[in-house]
C-alpha positions in Angstrom: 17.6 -64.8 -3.7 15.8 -61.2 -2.4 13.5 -60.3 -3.7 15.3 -56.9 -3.8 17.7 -58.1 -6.5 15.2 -60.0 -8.2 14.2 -57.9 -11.4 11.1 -59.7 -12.3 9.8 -58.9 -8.9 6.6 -56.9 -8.7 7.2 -53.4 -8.2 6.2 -51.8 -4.8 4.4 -49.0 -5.2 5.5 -45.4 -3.8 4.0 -44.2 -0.9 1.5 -41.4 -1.3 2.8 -38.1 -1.1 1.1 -35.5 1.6 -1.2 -32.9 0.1 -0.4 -29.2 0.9 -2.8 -28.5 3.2 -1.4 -32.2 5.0 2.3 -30.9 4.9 0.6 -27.6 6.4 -1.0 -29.0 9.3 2.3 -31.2 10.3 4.2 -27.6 10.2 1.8 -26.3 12.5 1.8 -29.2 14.8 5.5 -29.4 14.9 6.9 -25.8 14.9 5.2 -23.9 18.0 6.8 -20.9 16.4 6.7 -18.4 13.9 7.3 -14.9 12.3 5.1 -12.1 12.6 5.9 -9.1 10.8 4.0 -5.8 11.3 5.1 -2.2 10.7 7.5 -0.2 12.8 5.9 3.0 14.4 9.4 4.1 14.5 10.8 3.9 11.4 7.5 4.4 9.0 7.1 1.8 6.1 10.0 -0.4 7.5 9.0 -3.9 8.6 9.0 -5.0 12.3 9.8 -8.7 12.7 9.6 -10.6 15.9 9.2 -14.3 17.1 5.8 -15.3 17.8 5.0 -18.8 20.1 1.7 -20.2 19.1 -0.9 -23.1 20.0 -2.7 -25.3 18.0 -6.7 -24.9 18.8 -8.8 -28.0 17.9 -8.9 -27.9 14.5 -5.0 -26.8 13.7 -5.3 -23.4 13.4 -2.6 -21.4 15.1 -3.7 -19.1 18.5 -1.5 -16.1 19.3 -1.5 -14.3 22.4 -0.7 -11.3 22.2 0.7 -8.8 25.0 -0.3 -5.2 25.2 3.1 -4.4 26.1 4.9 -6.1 22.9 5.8 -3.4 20.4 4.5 -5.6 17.5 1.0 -4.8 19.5 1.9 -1.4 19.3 2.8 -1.2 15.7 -0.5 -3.5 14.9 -3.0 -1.2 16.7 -1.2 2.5 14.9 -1.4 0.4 11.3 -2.6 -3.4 11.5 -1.1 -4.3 8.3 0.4 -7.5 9.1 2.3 -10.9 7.7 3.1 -14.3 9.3 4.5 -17.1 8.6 
């Protein structure tokens, strides 16, 4: 008989579930991309969203390059209020 249909087989226990900070470092790993939203020069107080590639460093934290020429660049250096995700 399995031991799957057997009820007074010992339960298996559940597999730990990731921590946050776990769950947050697979993201990372996996993505390569996210959202960066700044604020628009040309339209004041309206949000400017663009694509953003990213590397991993050593540790997992995300490294952005980012180009003088971008207007997200632009926007950050006339207001660098910024959110990314």
């Amino acid at each position: 008989m399995s031991q799957h249909a057997d009820p007074s087989a010992p339960a298996v226990p559940a597999a730990a579930e990731p921590s946050y900070a776990e769950r947050a470092r697979t993201l990372v790993h996996l993505a390569r991309t996210g959202a960066l939203s700044t604020l628009s020069r040309r339209l004041p107080g309206h949000p400017f969203g663009s694509v953003m590639p990213y590397t991993p460093d050593e540790r997992g934290r995300p490294l952005v390059l980012i180009s003088g020429m971008a207007m997200h660049t632009r926007n950050l250096e006339a207001d660098p209020r910024a959110a990314s995700w």
